[in-house]
N, C-alpha and C positions, 0 to 999 in steps of 0.2 A: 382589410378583411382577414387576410392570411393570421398577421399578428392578434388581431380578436381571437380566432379560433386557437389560438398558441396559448394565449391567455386562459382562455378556459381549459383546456388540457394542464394548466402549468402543474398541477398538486399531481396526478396524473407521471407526468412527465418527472416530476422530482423521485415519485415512485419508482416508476423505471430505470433511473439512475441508481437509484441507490440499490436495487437490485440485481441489476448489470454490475456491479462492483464487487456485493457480497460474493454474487458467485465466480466471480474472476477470483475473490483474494481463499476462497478455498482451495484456489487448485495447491496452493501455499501452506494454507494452515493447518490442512486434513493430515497433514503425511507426519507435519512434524514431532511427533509422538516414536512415530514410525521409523527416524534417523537412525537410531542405534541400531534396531535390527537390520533395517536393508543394510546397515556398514557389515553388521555382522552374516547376516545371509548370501552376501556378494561377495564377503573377501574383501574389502576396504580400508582402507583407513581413515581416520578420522577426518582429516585435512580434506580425502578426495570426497567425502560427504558432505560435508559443509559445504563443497564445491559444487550440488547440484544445486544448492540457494542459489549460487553466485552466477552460475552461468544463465538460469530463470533470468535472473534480474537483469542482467546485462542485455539477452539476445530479445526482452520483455520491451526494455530502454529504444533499443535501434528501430524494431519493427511499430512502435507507433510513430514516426515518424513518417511512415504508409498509410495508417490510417486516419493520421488529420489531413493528410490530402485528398484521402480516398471519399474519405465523409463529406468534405468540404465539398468536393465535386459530385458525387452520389450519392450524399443524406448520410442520415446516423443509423436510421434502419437496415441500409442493406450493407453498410461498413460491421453493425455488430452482427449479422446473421451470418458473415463471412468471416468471423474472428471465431463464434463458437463451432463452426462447421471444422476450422483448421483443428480448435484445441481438443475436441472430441477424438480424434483422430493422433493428436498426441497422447491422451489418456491411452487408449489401446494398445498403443506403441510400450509406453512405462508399464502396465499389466503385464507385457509378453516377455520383457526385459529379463535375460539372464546371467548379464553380469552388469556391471556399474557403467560400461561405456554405454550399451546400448540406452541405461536408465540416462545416460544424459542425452541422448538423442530425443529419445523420446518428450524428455523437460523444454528441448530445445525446441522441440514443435509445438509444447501446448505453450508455453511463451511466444512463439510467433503469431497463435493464435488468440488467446487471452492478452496481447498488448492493445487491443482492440477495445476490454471492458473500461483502466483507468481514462483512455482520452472520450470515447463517448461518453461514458456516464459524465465528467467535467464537462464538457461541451452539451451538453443538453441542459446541466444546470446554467451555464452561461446562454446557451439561445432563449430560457425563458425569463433570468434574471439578470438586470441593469445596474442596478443603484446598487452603494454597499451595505446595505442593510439588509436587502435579501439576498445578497450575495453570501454578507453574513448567519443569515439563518440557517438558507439553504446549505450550504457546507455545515452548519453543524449538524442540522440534523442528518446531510451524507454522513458526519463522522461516525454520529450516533446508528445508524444502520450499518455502517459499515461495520460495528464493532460484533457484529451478528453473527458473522463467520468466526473471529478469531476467540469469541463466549463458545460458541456449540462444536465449530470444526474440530479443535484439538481434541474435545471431551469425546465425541461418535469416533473419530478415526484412531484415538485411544484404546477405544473398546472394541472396534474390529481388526486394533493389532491384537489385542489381549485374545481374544477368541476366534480371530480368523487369520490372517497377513495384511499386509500392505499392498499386495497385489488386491485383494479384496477392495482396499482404500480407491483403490484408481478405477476399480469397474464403477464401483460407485457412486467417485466425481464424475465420469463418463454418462450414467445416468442422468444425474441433476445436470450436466449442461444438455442434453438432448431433450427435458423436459424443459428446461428454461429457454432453450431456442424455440421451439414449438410455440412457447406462449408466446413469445418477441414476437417470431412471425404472424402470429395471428390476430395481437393485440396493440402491437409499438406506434402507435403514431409517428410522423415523420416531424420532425421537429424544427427542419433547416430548410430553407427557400432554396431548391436546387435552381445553380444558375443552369442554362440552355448552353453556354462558352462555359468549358473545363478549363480550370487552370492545369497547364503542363506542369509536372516535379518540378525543372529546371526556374521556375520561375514560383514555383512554394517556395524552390530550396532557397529564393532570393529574401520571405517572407521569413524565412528560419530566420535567417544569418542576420534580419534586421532585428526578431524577438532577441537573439544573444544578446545584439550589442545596446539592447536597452537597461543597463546598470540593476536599477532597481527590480526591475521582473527579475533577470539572473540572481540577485543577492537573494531574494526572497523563493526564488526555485532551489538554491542551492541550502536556504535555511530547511527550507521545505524538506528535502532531500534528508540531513542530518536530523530530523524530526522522523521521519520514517525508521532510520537506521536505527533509532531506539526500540520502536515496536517491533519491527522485524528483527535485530540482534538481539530483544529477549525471547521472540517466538522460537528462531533458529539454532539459538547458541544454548539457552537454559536446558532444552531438553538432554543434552550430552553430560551437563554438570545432574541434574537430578538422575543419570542415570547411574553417574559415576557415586551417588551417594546411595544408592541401592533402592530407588524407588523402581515402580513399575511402568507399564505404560499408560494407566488406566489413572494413576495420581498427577504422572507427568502430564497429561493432556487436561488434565484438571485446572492446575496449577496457570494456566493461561488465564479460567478464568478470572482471578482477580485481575489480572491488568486488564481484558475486557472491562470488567465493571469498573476499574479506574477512566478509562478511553471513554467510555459512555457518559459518565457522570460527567467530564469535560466538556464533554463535547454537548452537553444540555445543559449544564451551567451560563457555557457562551449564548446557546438558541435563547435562552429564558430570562437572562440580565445580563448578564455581561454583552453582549453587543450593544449593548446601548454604549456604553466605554467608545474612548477613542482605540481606534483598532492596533496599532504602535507600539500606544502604551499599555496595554493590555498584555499584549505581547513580549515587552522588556519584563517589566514585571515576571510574571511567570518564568518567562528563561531564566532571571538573577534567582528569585527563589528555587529555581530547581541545582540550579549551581549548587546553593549552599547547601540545600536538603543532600544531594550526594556526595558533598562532603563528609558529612555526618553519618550516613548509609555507607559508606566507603569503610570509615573506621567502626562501625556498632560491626559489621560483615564477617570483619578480618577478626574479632575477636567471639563471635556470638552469632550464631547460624541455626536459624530450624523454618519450620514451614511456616509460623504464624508470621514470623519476622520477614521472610520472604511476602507473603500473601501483602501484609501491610505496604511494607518497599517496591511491589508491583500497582497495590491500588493508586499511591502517589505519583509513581511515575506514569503510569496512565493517565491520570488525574492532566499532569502537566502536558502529556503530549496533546491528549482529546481537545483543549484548549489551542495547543500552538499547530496544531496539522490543520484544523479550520481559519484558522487565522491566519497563517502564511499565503495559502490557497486561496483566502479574498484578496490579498493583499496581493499575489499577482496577478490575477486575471480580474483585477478591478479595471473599469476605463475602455474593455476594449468594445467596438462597438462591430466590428470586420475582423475575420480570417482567426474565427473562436478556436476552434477545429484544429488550426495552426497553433494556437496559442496554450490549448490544453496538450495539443503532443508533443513539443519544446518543451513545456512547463513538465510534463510526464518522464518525456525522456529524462531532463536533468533531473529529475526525482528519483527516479529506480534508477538510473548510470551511476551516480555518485551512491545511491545506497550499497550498489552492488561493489565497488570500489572500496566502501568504507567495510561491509563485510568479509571483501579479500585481507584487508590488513587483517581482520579478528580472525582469519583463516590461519596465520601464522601461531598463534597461539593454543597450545595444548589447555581443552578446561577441566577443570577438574572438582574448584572452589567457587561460588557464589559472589564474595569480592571482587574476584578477577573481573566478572562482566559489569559490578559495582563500578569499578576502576575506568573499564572502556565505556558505561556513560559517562562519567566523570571528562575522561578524554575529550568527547562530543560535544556536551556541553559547555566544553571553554572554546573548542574550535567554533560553537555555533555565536558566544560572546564577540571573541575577534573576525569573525567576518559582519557582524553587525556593525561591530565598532569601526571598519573601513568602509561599509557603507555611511554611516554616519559623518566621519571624514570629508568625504566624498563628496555629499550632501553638502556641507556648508563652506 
């Protein structure tokens, strides 16, 4: 009976997923328009700006780890009403912030809170979908909503740098998650058969340690991971080079969205034919042609630079992510039938730990030119070739 009624929520239920995520991925997308100024409003330097992606993501990575146990044992309803109560409360913190340390505190508590939106919303598409076909749907059209935030957040929080601050930016995320908690609680259906016996940490943490050492979920967590790092090292890193080309912040936050509409357009290509495809090879495919596309975007960069050519180089490479971030994300939480909740916060953690790993390296790098972040896809995409290609190995 339980699962009938799950059943008929499920469209419902996909909804609330993907809405639980948009508003998790603006607490990220809103500001970055915003980067240059708070470097320059605090006194910063570049490296330690880039450094508040990096730490998001990292202290983002650890603390779901809490809340696939927390969900697992008390549902996904009162796991996410407790995620946006903490980040609310980080937003606050980042408004009142008056130098660069406090702004990372403040980062570091709405990450302890919004690590809560990526394993629920995963975990709720997996408590209502089984097979990989709706697994495959469902992810794309998560992809495809998810790309909601990273179309509209740059462009609004562009415009209330341009005419207000970035403290502005953060009253305002602070708002929309206190509206959007409101409705959760009033609206979320519970989505997971709470057991009556809690599983203790010490025996999740036994549930972790066996998701690692299943090969293939980690290969596909960690392609997963380097699929992320492209969207978010153009959200985070382009903004500094467009500023360093003399744009403003009202273009800069513009500029995201073509890769929005590349992400989106992937990521409904898959829902509407391409899942019919074997899911693999769908997969390879796209990665080898994004190789060679950034080859090519690598050299047109270094010689020949402006907005149209940018705009274009963004739709493609959205194009290829929208495609491979749904695809990964079937591809490892296909199969599982128990310990979802577990399997979406492993699979999260290794997603934002190694993004935020892979963004520290880009930390070292002064931008200045449009190639250069050409080049560190470039980079990505052959790291993400050879660890397929070891998977592969592996396999036979």
């Amino acid at each position: 009976m339980y699962y009938n009624v799950l059943m008929e929520n499920r469209s419902f239920l996909i909804f609330i997923s993907c809405l639980i995520l948009i508003v998790g991925l603006m607490a990220m997308d809103f500001i970055n328009p915003s980067l240059p100024y708070i470097m320059k409003n605090l006194s910063a330097s570049q490296q330690a700006t880039k450094g508040l992606m990096i730490t998001y993501l990292i202290a983002l990575s650890i603390a779901q780890l809490f809340y696939g146990t927390f969900s697992d044992n008390y549902g996904r309803r009162r796991a996410i009403v407790v995620a946006f109560v903490i980040a609310i409360g980080g937003f606050i913190v980042s408004a009142l912030s008056r130098n660069i340390q406090m702004l990372y505190v403040g980062r570091f508590i709405t990450a302890l809170g919004l690590a809560g939106s990526p394993v629920i919303s995963r975990a709720l598409i997996a408590d209502v979908c089984h097979d990989q076909n709706s697994l495959k749907k469902a992810f794309s059209y998560f992809a495809m909503f998810s790309q909601v935030s990273p179309a509209l957040a740059p462009a609004f929080g562009g415009i209330i740098q341009h005419y207000a601050s970035w403290r502005v930016s953060f009253v305002v995320l602070a708002l929309i998650n206190v509206a959007t908690l409101i409705f959760l609680y009033r609206w979320m259906p519970e989505s997971h058969s709470i057991p009556s016996i809690k599983k203790p940490f010490r025996q999740q943490l036994i549930v972790y340690v066996g998701l690692i050492k299943e090969r293939r979920f980690l290969i596909f967590s960690l392609l997963s991971s380097l699929v992320m790092t492209f969207t978010l090292g153009f959200y985070s890193l382009s903004p500094f080079i467009f500023h360093s080309m003399g744009y403003n912040a009202i273009v800069n936050g513009m500029m995201c969205i073509p890769y929005a509409i590349g992400l989106t357009s992937g990521a409904f290509a898959l829902g509407t034919f391409l899942y019919r495809f074997d899911s693999e090879k769908t997969f390879k495919v796209i990665m080898f042609s994004g190789f060679l596309f950034l080859i090519l975007a690598s050299v047109i960069l270094y010689f020949y630079v402006n907005l149209l050519w940018i705009g274009i180089f963004a739709v493609i490479i959205g194009f290829m992510c929208g495609n491979l971030s749904a695809l990964t994300l079937s591809l490892c939480l296909q199969g599982f039938q128990m310990n979802k909740g577990a399997a979406s916060a492993v699979q999260a953690f290794i997603r934002y730990f190694f993004t935020g790993i892979g963004l520290r390296l880009c930390n070292f790098i002064e931008l200045a030119h449009f190639y250069q972040l050409s080049l560190i896809f470039l980079t990505i995409s052959l790291s993400m070739i050879i660890i397929y290609g070891i998977e592969r190995i592996y396999s036979r």
